[in-house]
N, C-alpha and C positions, 0 to 999 in steps of 0.2 A: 431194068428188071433186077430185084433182090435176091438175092441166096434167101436157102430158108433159114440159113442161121440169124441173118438180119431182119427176116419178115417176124423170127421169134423176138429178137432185139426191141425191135422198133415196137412190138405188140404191147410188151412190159411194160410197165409204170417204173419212173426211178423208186429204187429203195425196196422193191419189189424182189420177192426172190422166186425164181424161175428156172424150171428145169426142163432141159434141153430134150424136146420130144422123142420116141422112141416109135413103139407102134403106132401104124395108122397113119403113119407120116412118113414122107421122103424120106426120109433117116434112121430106115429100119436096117440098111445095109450095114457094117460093123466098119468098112472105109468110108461110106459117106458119114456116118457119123461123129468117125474121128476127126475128118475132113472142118464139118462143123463145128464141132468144139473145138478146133484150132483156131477158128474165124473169131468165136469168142474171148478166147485165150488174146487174139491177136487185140481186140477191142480192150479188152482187158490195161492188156500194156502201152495202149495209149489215154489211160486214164477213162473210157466212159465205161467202163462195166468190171464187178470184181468176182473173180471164181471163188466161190464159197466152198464148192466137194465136186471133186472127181474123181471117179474111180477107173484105172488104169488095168491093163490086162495085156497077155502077152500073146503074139500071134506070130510065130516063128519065130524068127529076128526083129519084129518089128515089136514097140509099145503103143497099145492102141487105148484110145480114151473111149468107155464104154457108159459113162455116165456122167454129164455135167451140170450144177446149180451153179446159178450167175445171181447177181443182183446190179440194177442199171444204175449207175451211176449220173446219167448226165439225160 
């Protein structure tokens, strides 16, 4: 079974630019979200996908990713 970071991955077309769902999806929560964008992030750095814009926000001590465009690479 897929995360839904990866059922968004796998949905995209290469070259395709894609933004990492918010409402109306599993990833309305501000930790699952970050959670997910770090899965991308992590794709990212193994070359199939590159983060185009993310917008970062602070939640105590922690930096949390509150918005992410990707484009697939592979």
């Amino acid at each position: 079974m897929n995360s839904i970071a990866m059922d968004v991955f796998l949905d995209s077309s290469p070259g395709e630019l894609t933004e990492l769902p918010h409402a109306g999806s599993g990833l309305e929560h501000p930790l699952v979200f970050d959670s997910a964008a770090r899965e991308i992030q992590r794709l990212a750095a193994d070359g199939r996908a590159e983060v185009v814009r993310q917008t970062l926000t602070r939640e105590g001590d922690a930096t949390l990713i509150q918005a992410l465009q990707f484009r697939r690479l592979t």
